[in-house]
C-alpha positions in Angstrom: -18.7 24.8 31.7 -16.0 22.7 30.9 -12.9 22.3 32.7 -9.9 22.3 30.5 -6.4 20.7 31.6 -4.4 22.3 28.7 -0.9 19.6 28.1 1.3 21.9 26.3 0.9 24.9 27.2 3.3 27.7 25.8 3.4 26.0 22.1 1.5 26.9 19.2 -1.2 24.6 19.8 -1.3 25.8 23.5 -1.2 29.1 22.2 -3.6 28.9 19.6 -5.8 27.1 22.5 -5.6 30.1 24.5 -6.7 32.2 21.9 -10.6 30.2 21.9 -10.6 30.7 25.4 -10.5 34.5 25.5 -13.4 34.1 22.7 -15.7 32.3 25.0 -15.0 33.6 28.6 -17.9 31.6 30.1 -17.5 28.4 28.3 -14.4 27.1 29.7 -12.7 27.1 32.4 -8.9 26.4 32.7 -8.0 24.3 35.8 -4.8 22.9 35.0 -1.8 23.9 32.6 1.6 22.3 31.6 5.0 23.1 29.9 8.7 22.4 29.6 10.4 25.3 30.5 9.1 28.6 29.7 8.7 30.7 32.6 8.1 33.7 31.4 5.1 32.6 29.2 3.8 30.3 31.9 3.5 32.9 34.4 1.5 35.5 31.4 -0.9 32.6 31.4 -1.0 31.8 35.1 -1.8 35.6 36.2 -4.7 36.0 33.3 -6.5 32.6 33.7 -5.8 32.3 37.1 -5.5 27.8 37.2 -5.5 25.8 40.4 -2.0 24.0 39.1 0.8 24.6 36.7 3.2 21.6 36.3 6.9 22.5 34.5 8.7 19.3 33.4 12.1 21.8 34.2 12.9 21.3 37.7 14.6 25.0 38.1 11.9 26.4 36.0 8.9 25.6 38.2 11.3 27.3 41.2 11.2 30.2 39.3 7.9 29.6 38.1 7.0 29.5 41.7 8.5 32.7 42.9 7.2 35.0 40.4 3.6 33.3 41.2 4.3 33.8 44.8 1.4 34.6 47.0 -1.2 33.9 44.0 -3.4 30.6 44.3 -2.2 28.3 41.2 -0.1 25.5 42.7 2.8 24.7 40.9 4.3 21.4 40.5 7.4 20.0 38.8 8.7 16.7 36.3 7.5 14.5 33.8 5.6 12.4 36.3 3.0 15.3 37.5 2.1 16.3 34.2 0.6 12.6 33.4 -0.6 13.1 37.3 -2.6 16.5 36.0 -3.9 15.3 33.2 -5.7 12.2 34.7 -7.1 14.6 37.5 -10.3 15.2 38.8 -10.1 18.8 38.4 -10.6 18.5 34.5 -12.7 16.8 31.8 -11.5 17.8 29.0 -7.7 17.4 28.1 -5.8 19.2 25.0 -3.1 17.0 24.3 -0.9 19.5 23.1 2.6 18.3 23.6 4.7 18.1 20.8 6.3 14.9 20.2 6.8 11.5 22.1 7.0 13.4 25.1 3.2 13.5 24.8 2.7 9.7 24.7 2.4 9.3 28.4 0.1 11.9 30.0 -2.0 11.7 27.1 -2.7 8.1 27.6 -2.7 9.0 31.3 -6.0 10.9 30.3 -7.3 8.4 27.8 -7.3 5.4 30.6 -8.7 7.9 33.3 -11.7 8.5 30.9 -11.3 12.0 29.8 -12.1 14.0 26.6 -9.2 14.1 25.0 -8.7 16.8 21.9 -6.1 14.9 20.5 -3.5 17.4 18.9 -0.4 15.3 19.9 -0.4 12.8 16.5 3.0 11.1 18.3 1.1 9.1 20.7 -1.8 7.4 18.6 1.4 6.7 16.3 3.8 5.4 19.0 0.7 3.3 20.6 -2.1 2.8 17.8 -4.1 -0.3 19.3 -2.8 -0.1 23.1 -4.0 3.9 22.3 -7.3 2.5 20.9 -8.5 0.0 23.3 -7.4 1.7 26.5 -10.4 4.8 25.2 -12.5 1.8 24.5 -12.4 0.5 28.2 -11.7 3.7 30.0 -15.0 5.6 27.8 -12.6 8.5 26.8 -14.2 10.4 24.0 -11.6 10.9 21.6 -11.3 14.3 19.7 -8.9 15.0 16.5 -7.5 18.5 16.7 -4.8 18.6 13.8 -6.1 20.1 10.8 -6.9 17.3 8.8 -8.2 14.6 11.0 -10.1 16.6 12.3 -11.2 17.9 8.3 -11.8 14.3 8.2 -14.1 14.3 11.3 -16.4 16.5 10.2 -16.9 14.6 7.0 -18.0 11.6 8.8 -21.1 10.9 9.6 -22.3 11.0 13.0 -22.7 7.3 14.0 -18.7 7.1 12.7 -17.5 10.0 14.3 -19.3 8.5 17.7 -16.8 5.0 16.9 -13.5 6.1 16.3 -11.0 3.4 16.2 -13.2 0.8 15.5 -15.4 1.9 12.5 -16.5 0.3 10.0 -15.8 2.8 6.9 -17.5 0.4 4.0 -20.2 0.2 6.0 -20.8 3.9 6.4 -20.6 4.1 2.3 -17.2 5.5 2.4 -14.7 4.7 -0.2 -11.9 6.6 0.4 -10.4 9.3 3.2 -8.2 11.9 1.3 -5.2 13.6 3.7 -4.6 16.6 1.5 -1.2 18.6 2.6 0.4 21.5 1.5 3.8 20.1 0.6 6.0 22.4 2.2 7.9 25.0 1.4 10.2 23.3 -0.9 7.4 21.5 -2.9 8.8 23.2 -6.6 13.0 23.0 -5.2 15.2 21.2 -7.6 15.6 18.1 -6.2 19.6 18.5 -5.9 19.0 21.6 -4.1 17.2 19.7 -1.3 20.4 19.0 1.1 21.5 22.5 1.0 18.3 23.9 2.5 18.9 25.9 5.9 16.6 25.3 8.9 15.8 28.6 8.5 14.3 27.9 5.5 12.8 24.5 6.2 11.1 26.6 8.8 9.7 29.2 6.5 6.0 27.4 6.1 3.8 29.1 2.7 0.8 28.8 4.8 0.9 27.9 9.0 2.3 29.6 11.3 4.0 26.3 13.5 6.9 25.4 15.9 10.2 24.6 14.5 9.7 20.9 14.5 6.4 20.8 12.9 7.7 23.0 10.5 10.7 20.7 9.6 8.5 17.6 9.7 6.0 19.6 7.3 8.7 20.1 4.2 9.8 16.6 4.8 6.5 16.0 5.0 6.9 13.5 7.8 4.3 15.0 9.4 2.3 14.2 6.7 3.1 10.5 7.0 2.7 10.8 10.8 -1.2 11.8 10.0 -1.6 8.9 7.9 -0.2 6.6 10.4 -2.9 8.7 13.3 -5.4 8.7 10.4 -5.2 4.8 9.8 -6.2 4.1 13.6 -8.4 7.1 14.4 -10.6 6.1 11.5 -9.5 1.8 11.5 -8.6 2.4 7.4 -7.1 -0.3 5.2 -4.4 0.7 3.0 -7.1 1.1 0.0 -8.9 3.2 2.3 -6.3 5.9 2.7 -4.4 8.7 0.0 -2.3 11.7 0.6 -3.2 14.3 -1.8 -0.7 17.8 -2.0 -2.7 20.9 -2.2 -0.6 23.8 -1.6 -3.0 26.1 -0.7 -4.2 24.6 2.6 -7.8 25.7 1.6 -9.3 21.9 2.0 -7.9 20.5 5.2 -9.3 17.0 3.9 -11.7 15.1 2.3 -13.6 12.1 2.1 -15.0 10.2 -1.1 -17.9 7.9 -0.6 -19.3 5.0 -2.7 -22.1 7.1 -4.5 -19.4 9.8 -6.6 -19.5 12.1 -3.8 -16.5 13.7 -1.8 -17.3 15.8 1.0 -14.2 18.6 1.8 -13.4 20.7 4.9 -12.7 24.4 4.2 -11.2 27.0 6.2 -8.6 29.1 6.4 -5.3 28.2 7.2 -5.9 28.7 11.3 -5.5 26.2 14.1 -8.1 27.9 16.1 -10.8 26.2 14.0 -10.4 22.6 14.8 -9.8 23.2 18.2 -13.1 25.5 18.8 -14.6 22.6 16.9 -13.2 20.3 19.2 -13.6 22.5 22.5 -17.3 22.9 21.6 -18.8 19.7 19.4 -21.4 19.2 19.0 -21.6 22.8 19.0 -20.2 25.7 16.5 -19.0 28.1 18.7 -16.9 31.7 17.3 -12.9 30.6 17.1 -12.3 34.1 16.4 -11.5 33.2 12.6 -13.3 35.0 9.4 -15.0 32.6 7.1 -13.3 31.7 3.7 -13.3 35.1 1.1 -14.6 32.6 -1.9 -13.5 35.2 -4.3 -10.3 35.7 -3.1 -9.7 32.1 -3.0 -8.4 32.0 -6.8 -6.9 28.6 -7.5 -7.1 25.5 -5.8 -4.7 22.4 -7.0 -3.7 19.0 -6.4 -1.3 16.7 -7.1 0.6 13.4 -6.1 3.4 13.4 -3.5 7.0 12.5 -5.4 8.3 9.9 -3.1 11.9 11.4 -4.5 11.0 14.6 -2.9 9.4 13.2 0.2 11.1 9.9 1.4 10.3 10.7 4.8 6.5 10.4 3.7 7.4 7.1 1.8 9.1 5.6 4.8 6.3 6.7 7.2 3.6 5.4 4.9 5.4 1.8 4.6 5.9 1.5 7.9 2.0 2.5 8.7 1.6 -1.5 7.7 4.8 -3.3 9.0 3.7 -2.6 12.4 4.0 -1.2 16.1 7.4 -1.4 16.3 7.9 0.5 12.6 5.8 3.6 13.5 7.7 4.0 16.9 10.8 3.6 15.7 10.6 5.9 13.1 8.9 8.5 15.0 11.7 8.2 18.0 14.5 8.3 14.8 12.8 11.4 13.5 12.7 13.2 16.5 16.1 12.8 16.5 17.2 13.5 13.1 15.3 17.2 13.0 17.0 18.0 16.3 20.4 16.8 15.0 19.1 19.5 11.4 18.4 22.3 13.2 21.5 22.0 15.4 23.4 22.7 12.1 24.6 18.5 12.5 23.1 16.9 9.1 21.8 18.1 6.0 18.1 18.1 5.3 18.5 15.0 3.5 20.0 12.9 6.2 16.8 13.2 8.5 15.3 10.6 6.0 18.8 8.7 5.6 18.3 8.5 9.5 15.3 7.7 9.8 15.8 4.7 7.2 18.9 3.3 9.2 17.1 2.9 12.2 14.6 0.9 10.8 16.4 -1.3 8.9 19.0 -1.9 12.6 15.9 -2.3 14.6 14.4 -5.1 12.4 17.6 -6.9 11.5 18.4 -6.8 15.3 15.2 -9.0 15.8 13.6 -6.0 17.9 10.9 -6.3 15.6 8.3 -7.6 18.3 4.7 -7.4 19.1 4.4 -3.7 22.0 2.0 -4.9 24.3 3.1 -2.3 27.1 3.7 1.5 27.5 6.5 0.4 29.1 7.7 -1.9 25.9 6.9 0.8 23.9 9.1 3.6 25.7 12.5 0.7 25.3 12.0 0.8 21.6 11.8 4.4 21.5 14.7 5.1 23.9 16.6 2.3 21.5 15.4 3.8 18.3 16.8 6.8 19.8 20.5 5.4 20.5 21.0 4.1 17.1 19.9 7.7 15.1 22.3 9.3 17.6 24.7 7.2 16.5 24.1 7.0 12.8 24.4 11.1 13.5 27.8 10.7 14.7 29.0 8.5 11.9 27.6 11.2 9.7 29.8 14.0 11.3 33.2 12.3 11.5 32.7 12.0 7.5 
């Protein structure tokens, strides 16, 4: 039986996790569980499977999470600092790194350097740290996991001797020519371009095909979060620019696919359901039931593809660009994104300014000569915070226009 420290507990991820876990009652156990600030969920979870700690970043909230859990045996802890603590514990094995965003960076890497399996759901920190991310599971013996969608599509396209040497396989080698990211291109793939800025978070959150948090869904029609899996797909699988393509296919059918040397491309199917990777991950080598129906071939219909219209998608342009300029280019425009989607759904920019925002902070971060070599978490937590300051303040310039 494993023992599951779940990082991220009341998101959809976390939620989705939980869901695999009622499917296979004697398969896992849950030891450990974290969140930010929702009591209410975290004591649901608490009472039903019963873990020996639950850590709330929210100081009040783990108070309150603490009285309404009064007299029952999970101990519960508070701040940033005890959910990395948690998730390098002894009480677990396995870690889903479920946090959404840079908050994720630290406690996930907490788990990769204390040798843990990590099922890797939080794409931020591979992009924030890439090589710091990849040789710290090199040393520590961490066997690394992908849980989104289409890394993990990818995965299972692999074969086995790559899968066994992420982050430092050899993908010519293997026969591979290309990996393929396929992605759904949001709902405003067929908008009028010049409609774009006038799109509501409400509707940016209003996803054809997943069922995701607002942020994810944001990052999805800007497709950021498309060019924050090629930046995660680029180190979990050591590609070359040659080696990697993002493909639109709108109906989420293929989660990826990769096209070897001989003609062949092998694709991923499923239906549109998180709890698929995530059993995959939970159980591989095994198959174990996620609780999803197979794919209804016949019911399929169409499936199509196209290119991604950098017009359309800057934010995927910028991410993609930055992929190759370096450490400081993926954290800074992770940390600037972050920022920018908060600043959209808080009614403060226009859909098109999260990529106007994005851009500005790259280009003040490299003519300010911060452009340098990460060699630290720490280092790499000062750009971000900086990255940070400088969208907040492109934001403000934005609203006294």
């Amino acid at each position: 039986m494993h023992k599951l420290c779940l990082l991220g507990a009341t998101g959809s991820i976390g939620t989705s996790t939980l869901a695999v876990l009622r499917e296979q009652p004697d398969r896992f156990q849950l030891t450990a569980v974290t969140a930010h600030r929702n009591v209410e969920q975290m004591r649901t979870i608490c009472e039903e499977f019963q873990p020996e700690v639950a850590v709330m970043v929210d100081e009040q909230a783990a108070r309150d999470l603490a009285e309404v859990l009064k007299g029952r045996a999970t101990q519960v802890l508070s701040g940033a600092q005890a959910v990395a603590d948690i998730a390098a514990a002894s009480n677990s094995d396995t870690v889903m790194a479920a946090i959404v965003g840079g908050a994720g960076l630290v406690p996930t890497f907490a788990a990769v350097t204390a040798g843990k399996r990590v099922l890797l759901a939080n794409k931020e920190a591979l992009v924030m740290s890439g090589q710091l991310f990849i040789d710290a599971a090199a040393s520590s013996g961490a066997q690394i996991l992908p849980v989104d969608s289409e890394h993990n599509a990818i995965f299972q396209c692999l074969p086995a001797e790559v899968q066994q040497q992420l982050g430092h396989c050899d993908l010519s080698a293997a026969g591979i020519h290309k990996i393929l990211l396929t992605g759904s291109g949001g709902p405003f793939r067929e908008l009028p371009l010049a409609e774009l800025a006038a799109q509501t978070p409400a509707a940016a959150c209003a996803h054809p095909n997943w069922d995701m948090g607002q942020k994810i869904s944001v990052d999805s029609a800007t497709m950021m979060n498309k060019g924050l899996e090629y930046i995660e797909a680029r180190w979990l699988f050591n590609c070359n620019e040659a080696q990697l393509d993002v493909v639109l296919h709108p109906q989420s059918v293929i989660h990826s696919m990769v096209s070897y040397k001989d003609g062949s491309v092998l694709a991923q199917m499923g239906q549109p359901d998180m709890r698929t990777p995530i059993a995959h991950c939970l159980s591989f080598p095994e198959r174990i039931e996620s609780g999803v129906a197979p794919l209804d071939f016949l019911s399929i219909g169409q499936l199509n593809f196209a290119a991604a219209d950098s017009a359309r998608y800057p934010c995927l342009e910028l991410a993609m660009q930055a992929c190759w300029q370096g450490q400081w280019a993926t954290t800074t425009l992770n940390a600037a994104n972050e920022v920018a989607v908060a600043a959209y759904l808080a009614g403060q920019i226009k859909f098109t300014g999260i990529a106007s925002v994005c851009r500005a902070a790259l280009e003040q971060i490299q003519q300010g000569n911060n452009a340098v070599a990460l060699n630290s978490i720490a280092a790499i937590l000062s750009l971000d915070e900086q990255a940070r300051a400088i969208a907040r303040e492109r934001i403000k310039q934005v609203e006294a226009c």
